[in-house]
C-alpha positions, -999 to +999 in steps of 0.1 A: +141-318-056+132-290-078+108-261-078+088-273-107+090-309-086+078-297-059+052-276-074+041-308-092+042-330-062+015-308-041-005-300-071-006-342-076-019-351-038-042-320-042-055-335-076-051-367-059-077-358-030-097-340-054-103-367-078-111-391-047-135-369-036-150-368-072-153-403-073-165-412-042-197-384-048-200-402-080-201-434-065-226-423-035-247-400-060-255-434-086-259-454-058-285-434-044-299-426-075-308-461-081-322-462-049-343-438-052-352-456-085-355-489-061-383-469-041-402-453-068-405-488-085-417-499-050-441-470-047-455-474-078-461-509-076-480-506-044-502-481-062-505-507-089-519-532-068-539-507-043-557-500-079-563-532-087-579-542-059-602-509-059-611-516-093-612-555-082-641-546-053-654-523-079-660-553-103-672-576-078-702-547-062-711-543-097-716-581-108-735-583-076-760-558-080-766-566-117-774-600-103-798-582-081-815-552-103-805-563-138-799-526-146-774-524-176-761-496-163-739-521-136-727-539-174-710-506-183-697-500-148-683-539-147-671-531-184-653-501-172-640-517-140-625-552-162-606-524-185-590-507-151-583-542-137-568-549-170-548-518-172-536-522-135-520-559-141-500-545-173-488-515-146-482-546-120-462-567-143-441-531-152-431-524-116-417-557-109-386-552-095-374-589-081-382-627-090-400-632-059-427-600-068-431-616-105-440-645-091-465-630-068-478-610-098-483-639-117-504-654-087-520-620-088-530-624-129-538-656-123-563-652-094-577-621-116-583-638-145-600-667-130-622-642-114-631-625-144-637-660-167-662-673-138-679-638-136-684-639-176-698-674-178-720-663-144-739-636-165-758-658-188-778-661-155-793-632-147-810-630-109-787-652-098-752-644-077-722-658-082-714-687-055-681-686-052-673-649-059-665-641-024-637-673-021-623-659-056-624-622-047-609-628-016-579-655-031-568-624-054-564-599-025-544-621-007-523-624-033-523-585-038-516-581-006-490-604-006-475-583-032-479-550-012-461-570+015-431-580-003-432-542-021-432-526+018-400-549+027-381-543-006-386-505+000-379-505+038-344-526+025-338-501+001-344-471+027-320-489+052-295-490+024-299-455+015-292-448+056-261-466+056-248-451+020-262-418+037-237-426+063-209-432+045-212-407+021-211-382+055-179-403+070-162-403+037-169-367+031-156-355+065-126-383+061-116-361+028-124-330+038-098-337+064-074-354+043-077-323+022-071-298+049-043-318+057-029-318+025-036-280+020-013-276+055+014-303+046+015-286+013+020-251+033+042-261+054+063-273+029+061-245+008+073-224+036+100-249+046+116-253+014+104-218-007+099-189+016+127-196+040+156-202+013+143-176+000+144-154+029+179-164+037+184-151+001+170-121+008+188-117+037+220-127+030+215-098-002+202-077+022+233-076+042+255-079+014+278-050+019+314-039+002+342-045+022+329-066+050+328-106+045+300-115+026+274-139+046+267-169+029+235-177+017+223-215+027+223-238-004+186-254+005+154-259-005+143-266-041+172-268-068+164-236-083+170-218-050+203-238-043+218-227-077+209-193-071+222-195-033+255-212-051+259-185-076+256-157-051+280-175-026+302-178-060+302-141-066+305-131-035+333-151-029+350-140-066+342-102-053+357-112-021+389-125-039+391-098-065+388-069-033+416-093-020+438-091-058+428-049-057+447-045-023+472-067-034+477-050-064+472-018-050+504-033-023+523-039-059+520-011-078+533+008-045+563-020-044+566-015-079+570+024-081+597+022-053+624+014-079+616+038-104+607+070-080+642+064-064+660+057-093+641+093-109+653+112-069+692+097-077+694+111-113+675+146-101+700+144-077+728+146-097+714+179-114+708+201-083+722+237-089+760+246-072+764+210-074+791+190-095+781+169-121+797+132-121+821+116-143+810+119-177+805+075-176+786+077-145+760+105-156+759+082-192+746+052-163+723+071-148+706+085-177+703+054-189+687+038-158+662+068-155+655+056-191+646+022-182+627+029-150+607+059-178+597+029-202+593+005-168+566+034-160+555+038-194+548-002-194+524+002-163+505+030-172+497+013-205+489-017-190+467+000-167+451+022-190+444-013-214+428-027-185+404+001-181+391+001-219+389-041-217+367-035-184+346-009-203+343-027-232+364+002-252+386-016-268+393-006-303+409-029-329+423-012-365+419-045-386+442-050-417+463-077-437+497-083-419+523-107-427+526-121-389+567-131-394+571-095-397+556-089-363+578-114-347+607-105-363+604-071-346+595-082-313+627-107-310+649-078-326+636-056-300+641-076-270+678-098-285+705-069-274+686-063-236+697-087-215+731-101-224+727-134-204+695-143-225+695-158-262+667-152-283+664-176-308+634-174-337+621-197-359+601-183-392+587-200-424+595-192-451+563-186-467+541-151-457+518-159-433+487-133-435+467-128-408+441-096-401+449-079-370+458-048-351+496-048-355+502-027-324+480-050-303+498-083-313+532-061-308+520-057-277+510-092-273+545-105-284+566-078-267+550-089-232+557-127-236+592-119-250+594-093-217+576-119-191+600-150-204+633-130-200+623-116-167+612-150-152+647-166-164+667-150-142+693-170-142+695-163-184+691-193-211+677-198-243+644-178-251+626-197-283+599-178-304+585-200-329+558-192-358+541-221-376+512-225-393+480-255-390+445-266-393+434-231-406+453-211-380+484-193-370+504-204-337+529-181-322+549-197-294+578-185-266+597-207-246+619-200-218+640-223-191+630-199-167+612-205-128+581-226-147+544-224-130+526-244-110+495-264-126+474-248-100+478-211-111+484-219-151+449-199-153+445-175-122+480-156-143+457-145-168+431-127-141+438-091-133+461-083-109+475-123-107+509-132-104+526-166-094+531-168-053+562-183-061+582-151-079+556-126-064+580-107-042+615-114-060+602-106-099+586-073-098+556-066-119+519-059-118+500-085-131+483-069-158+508-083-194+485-118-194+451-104-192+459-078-211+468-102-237+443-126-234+422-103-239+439-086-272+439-121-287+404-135-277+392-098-297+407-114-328+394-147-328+417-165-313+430-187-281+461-182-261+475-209-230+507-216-212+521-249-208+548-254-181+568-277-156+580-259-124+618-250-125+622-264-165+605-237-182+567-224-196+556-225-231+534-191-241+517-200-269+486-180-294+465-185-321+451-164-345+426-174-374+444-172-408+420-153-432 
């Protein structure tokens, strides 16, 4: 899993949670909004009917003691106390809040209105009361209080609702709460587990990341950014480990390597100490000539040492101009035909120009250490081939030899630093410097170079450059 996955995954179960939590407050909230709704509409209705039957008594007293006094001023108050008992069956009828309460309400109306017909045809007899007033008054507050009845049980229902969503609402709060607090720690824990500790074995393992003592490995755990950068360090420590291991070597070489010429510069200083004799003419000719060789063998190393150094500091010059590339070749393979006599050097030109732009001493270079490499890894002589050909927009330079060959394992490690073949590393003397140094060279042009070889057959050295 990633970082960013795992990132994503807490940040999901905490929305997760959090929208649960939001819904189920939503849920609880409207459901006890419309309970309290529920109760209000109860509430109201029982003030409705409490009305109504105040303004109902109201009527009735008045009626009664117009009957006895005739005073008109009992007409207004039964006037006003008809408009209340009007205006408190329209509030009724609006507070009805089931099918059982409209039908009570409609008794209610009912009972009313009857009430109110009778008293209207009773007072075109003045002095007199009405008979059955009492029997209608009291049919209508049964009925109210039927009503009130029915109003107190919906609203006690509604109230033991309201306890048990009160109760929920309470059990699913604390439920989340926990589930939250639990996801908050499962979230922690697996941040620590997978982010802080890799990356405190990270820290740690660059902590005690130290030159010349085996580098500790960093764990490859956790999230798959932290295992690519554990892998990369383990990578680089291990290349650092290995290139340490190619210095010493080297460092082993170049030692081995200046053996030869050191003694062979003692022999020929040797032979010019004062009050000594000097050898036969012939011999001092050899030894001159050997001192010569082991000179340019030097020569070879410091340059190839010295290239090295401006590659690795990025201070490599190139002096770019228009070169006919057979006239390179031609000079590398007359340079290197007459030195070893058990070697032919064969060459292959076209006969048309072919122009590249180069550095002419840096392809020299190139050439003269292929040429160099595949007569000194033929030891036993044979048939050196340099070819020059041109194709697809490029120019391809290649040297064969029937020399020792390489093994598909270390066809790239030769072109590292300080890399030779394990094979011919201690019975072909050299540094290991020639390939890099001209993979390098050519790669600054533009262009590719690769070996191709079969163990004890031969190897093909091959390069191309970009024709213009």
């Amino acid at each position: 899993m990633s970082l960013r996955s795992l990132l994503t995954s807490i940040a999901g179960i905490l929305l997760v949670l959090a929208s649960l939590i939001a819904a189920a407050l939503m849920v609880i909230t409207s459901r006890m909004e419309q309970n309290n709704g529920q109760l209000w509409q109860a509430v109201e209705s029982v003030r409705a009917v409490e009305q109504l039957e105040i303004a109902l008594l109201l009527h009735n007293r008045e009626q009664r003691m117009l009957a006895l006094t005739g005073d008109s001023q009992h007409a207004q108050a039964m006037q006003k106390a008809e408009e209340a008992l009007q205006y408190w069956l329209k509030q009724s009828h609006a507070f009805v809040g089931s099918p059982a309460e409209t039908v009570i309400v409609n008794e209610v109306t009912a009972a009313v209105e009857l009430y109110l017909r009778r008293s209207a045809e009773h007072q075109s007899t003045p002095g007199v009361l009405l008979s059955d007033g009492p029997e209608l008054i009291g049919h209508a507050l049964k009925s109210a209080e039927k009503l009130i009845e029915v109003n107190f049980a919906d609203a006690r229902a509604v109230a033991d609702e309201t306890d048990r969503w009160d109760g929920l609402a309470n059990l699913l709060g604390l439920s989340l709460t926990a589930a939250m607090a639990i996801g908050l720690g499962v979230g922690l824990w697996s941040v620590r587990r997978s982010l802080y500790q890799p990356l405190l074995s990270i820290r740690d393992a660059l902590v005690n990341f130290r030159p010349g003592t085996a580098p500790e490995v960093a764990p490859e755990v956790g999230p798959q950014e932290l295992r690519e950068i554990a892998h990369e360090f383990n990578q680089m420590a291990e290349r650092l480990q290995r290139q340490r291991e190619v210095q010493l070597s080297f460092v082993a070489g170049v030692a081995h390597d200046l053996r030869n010429p050191l003694s062979a510069l003692k022999l020929g200083a040797s032979t010019m100490r004062p009050h000594q004799p000097l050898p036969p003419e012939e011999k001092l000719r050899e030894r001159f000539a050997l001192i010569t060789r082991q000179v340019e063998r030097l020569e070879r190393m410091v340059e190839d040492l010295l290239d090295t150094a401006r590659i690795e500091a990025g201070r490599l010059e190139l002096r770019l101009e228009s070169q006919d590339l057979r006239g390179l070749v031609h000079e590398a393979v007359a340079l290197h035909q007459g030195l070893s006599p058990a070697h032919e050097v064969v060459v292959q030109l076209p006969d048309a120009p072919v122009s590249v732009r180069c550095d002419s001493t840096r392809i020299s270079q190139v050439l003269n250490n292929l040429l160099s490499n595949a007569i000194k890894y033929s030891p036993e002589g044979g048939q050196v081939h340099v070819a020059l050909s041109t194709t697809a927009g490029e120019a391809r330079v290649a040297v064969r030899d029937s020399g020792v060959g390489i093994p598909s394992t270390e066809r790239e490690s030769i072109f590292e630093p300080f890399r030779r073949s394990t094979r011919n590393r201690d019975t072909i003397p050299g540094v290991g410097l020639g390939l890099s140094v001209a993979r390098r060279i050519i790669e600054a042009h533009g262009g590719h170079i690769e070996v191709e070889s079969t163990p004890g057959v031969g190897s093909t050295f091959h390069f191309r450059l970009p024709l213009p």
